[in-house]
C-alpha positions as CSV (number, residue, x, y, z in Angstrom):
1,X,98.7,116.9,36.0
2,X,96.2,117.7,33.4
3,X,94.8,114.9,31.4
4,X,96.0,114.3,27.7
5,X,93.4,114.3,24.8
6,X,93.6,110.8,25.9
7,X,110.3,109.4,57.1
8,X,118.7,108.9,72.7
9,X,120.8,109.0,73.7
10,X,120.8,105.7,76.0
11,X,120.7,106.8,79.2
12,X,124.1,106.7,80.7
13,X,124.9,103.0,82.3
14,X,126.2,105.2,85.5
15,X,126.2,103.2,88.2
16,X,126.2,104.2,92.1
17,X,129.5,103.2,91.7
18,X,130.1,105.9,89.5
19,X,128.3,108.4,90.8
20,X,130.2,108.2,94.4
21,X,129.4,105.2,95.8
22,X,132.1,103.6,98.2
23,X,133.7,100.9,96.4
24,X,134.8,97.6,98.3
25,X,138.4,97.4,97.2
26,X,140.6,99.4,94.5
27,X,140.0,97.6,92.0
28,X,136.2,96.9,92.2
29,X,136.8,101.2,92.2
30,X,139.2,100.6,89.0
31,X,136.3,98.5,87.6
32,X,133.4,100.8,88.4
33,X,135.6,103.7,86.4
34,X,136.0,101.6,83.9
35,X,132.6,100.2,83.5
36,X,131.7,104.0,83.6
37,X,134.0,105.1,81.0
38,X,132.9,102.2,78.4
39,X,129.5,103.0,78.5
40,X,130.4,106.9,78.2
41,X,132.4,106.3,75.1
42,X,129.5,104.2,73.9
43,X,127.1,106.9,74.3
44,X,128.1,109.1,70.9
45,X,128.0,106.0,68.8
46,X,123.9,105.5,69.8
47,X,123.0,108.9,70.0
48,X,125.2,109.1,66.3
49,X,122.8,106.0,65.8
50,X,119.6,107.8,66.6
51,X,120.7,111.3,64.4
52,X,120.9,109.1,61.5
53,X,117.3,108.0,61.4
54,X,115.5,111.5,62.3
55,X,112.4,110.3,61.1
56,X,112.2,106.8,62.8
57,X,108.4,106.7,64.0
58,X,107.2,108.3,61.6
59,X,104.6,106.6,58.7
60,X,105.0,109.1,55.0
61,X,102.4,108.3,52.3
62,X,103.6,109.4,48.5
63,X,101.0,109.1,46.2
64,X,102.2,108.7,42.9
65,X,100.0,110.5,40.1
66,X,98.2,108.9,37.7
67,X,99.5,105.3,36.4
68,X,100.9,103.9,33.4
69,X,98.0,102.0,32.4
70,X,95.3,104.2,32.3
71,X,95.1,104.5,29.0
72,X,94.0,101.3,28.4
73,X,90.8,101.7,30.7
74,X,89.4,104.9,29.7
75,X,86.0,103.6,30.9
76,X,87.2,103.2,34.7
77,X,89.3,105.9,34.7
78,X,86.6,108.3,33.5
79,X,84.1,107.3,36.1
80,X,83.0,109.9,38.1
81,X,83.4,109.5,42.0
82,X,82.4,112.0,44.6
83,X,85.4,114.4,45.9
84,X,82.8,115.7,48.1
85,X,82.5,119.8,46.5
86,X,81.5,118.1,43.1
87,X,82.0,115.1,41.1
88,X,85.1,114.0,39.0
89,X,86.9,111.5,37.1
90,X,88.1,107.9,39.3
91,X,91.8,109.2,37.3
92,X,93.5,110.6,34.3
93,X,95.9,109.9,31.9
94,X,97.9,112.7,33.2
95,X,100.2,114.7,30.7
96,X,103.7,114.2,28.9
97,X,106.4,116.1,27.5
98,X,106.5,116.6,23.6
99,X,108.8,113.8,23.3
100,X,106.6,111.6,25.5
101,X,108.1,111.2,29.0
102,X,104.5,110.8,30.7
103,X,103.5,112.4,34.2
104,X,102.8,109.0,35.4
105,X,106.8,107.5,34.6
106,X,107.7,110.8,35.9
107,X,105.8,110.9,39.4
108,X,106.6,107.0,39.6
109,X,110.1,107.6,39.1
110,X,110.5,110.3,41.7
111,X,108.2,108.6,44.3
112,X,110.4,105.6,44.2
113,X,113.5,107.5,44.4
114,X,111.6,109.4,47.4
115,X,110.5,106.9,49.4
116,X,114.4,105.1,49.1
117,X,115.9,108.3,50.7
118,X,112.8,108.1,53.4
119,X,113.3,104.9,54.4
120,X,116.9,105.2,54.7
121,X,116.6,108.5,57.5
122,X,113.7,105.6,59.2
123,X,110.7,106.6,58.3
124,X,107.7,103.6,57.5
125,X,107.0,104.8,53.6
126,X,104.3,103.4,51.6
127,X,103.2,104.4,47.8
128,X,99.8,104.5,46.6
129,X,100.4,102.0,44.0
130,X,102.5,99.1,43.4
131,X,104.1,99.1,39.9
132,X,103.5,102.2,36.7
133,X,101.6,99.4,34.3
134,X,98.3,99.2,35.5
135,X,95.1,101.2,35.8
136,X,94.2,103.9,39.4
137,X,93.8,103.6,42.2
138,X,91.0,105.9,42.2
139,X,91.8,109.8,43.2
140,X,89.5,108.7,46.5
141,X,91.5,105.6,47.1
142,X,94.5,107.5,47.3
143,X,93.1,109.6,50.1
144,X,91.8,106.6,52.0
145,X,95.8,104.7,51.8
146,X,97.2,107.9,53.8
147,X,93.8,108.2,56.3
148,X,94.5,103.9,56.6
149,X,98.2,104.7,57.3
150,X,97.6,107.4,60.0
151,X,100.5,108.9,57.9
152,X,102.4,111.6,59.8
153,X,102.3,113.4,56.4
154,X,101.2,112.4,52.2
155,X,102.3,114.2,49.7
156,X,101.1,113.6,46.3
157,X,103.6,113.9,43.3
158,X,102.5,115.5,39.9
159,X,103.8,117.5,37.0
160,X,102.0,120.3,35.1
161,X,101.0,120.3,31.6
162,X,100.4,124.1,30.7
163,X,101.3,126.0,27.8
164,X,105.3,125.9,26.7
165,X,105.7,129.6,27.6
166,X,104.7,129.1,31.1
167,X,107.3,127.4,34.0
168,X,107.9,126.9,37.8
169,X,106.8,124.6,40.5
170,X,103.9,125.5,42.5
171,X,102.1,123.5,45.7
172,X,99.1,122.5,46.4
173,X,97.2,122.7,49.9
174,X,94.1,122.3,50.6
175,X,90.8,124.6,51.8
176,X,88.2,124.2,54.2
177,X,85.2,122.8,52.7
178,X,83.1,121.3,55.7
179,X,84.5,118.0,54.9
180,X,87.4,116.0,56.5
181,X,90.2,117.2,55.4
182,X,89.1,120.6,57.7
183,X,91.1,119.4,60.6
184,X,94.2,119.5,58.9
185,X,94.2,122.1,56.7
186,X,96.7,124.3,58.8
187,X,99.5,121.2,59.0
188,X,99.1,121.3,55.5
189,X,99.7,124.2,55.3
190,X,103.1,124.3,57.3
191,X,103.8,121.0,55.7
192,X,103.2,122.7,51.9
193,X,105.6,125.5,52.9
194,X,108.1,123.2,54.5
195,X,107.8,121.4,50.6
196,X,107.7,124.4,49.0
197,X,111.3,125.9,50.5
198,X,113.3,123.3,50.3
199,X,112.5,122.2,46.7
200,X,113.1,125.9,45.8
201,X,116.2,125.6,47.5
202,X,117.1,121.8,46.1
203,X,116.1,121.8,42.5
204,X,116.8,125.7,41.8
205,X,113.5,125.6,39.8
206,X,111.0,128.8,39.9
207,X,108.2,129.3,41.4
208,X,105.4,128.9,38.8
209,X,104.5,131.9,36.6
210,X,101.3,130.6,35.6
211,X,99.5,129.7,38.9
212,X,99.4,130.4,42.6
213,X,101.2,133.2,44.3
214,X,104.8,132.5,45.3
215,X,104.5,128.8,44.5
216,X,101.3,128.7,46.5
217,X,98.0,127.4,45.4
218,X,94.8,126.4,47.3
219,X,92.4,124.0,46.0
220,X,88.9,122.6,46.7
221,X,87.9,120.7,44.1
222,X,90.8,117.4,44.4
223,X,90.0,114.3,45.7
224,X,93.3,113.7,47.1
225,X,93.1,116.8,49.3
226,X,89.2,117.1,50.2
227,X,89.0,113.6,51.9
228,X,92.4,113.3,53.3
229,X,92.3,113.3,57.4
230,X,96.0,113.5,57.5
231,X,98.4,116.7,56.8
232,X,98.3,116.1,52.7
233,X,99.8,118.7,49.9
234,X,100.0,118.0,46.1
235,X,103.3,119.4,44.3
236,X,103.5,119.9,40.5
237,X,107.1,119.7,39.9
238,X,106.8,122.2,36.5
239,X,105.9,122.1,33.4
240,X,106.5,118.8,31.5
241,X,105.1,121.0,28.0
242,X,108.2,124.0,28.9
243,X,111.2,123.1,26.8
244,X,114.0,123.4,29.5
245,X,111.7,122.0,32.7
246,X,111.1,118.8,30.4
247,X,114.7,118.3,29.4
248,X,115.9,118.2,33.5
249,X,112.9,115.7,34.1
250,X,113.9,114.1,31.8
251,X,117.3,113.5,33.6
252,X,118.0,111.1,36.6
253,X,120.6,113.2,38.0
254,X,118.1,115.9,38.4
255,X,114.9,113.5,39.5
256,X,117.1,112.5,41.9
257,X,117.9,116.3,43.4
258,X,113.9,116.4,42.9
259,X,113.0,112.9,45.0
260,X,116.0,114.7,47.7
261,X,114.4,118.3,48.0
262,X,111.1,116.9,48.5
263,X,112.4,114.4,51.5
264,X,114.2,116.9,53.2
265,X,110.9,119.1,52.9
266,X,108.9,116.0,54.8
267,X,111.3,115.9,57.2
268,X,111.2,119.7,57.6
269,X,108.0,119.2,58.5
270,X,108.4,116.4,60.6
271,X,110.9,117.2,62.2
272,X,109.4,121.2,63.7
């Protein structure tokens, strides 16, 4: 994340009939049954229907961080917008490994990958930007996309860029700061711990060593966070400068174990 030096069962058709009404004749009786019996056998395929879009309803906002073509624009991406406890950068660069995988490929990648598996359980999924080549959105544009959405939940998608020695994951939630994201501090709360478990659980990955306490951290001073009005956490995947983390972002297989631990965490959450 830091800057380089650059988401019914029908009800039974059960007629009077079938439920002990008198029937004219035998086989209007014979019919009634079977009427009754066709829509029973019916009923597992819809509710089988309904289980496999758990999160139909439901709007998700992933914010991608950073973009590909920041670095291009260093004089909009440096200008300084109010995140309401202090001023900061529109965007950064965001970081890369040594080899040069960026953040912003990364967090692209894994959004994408994200919002497919999303979609695919029902949920309405929408991504703060449209393609990894251009310049922002604005940290305080991403907050207003999820307010716009009324999303159900936003998370924010990142990857840190400490020292080598240092690994892990860690979340980020926000604090209250008099501001409008004070509402929903506590669902971001459950919705960061509902992240936080099953990416633990899905990638295998630590919790950071470097920051937070037990993969926790609580921030005032994002963008993203202080004027969200919707349930909104920030994850750093790990450490894109560590060695070993870089080598499994650096692999599909395991962006794709990362995109799947941090649906089934929204859903988690949606889902309670």
């Amino acid at each position: 994340m830091r800057a380089l030096p650059v988401t019914a069962l029908a009800l039974l058709g059960l007629t009077a009939a079938a439920c002990g009404g008198a029937a004219s004749s035998a086989s209007g009786g014979d019919a009634a049954a079977g009427q009754g019996q066709n829509q029973a056998a019916a009923a597992p395929a819809t509710t089988e229907a309904a289980e496999s879009k758990p999160l139909k309803g439901k709007t998700i906002v992933i914010d991608p961080g950073h973009n590909g073509g920041n670095y291009r624009d260093p004089k909009a991406v440096n200008r300084k917008v109010n995140v309401l406890t202090k001023w900061k950068p529109c965007d950064t660069t965001g970081t890369e490994t040594n080899d040069h995988y960026t953040e912003a490929a990364f967090s692209w990648d894994i959004s994408n990958r994200a919002a497919k598996i999303l979609k695919s359980r029902g949920a309405t999924v929408k991504l703060t930007r449209a393609d990894n080549d251009s310049v922002g959105p604005c940290i305080t544009q991403r907050a207003a996309i999820g307010n716009k959405a009324k999303a159900d939940a936003a998370i924010s998608v990142h990857a840190d860029g400490a020292a080598a020695g240092n690994k892990g994951f860690h979340v980020i939630m926000p604090e209250k700061i008099n501001g409008p994201v004070d509402p929903v501090v506590g669902k971001s709360k459950t919705l960061g711990l509902s992240v936080r478990d099953a990416f633990r659980k899905g990638t295998g990955l630590p919790y950071s060593t470097y920051i937070g306490s037990k993969a926790l951290d609580y921030r005032s001073d994002l963008g993203g966070l202080n004027l969200s009005t919707v349930p909104k956490v920030f994850i750093e995947c790990g450490n894109m400068r560590n060695a070993g983390e870089a080598a499994k972002f650096r692999d599909p297989a395991f962006r794709q174990k990362i995109a799947l631990a941090l649906a089934n965490g929204l859903q988690h959450y949606l889902k309670a």
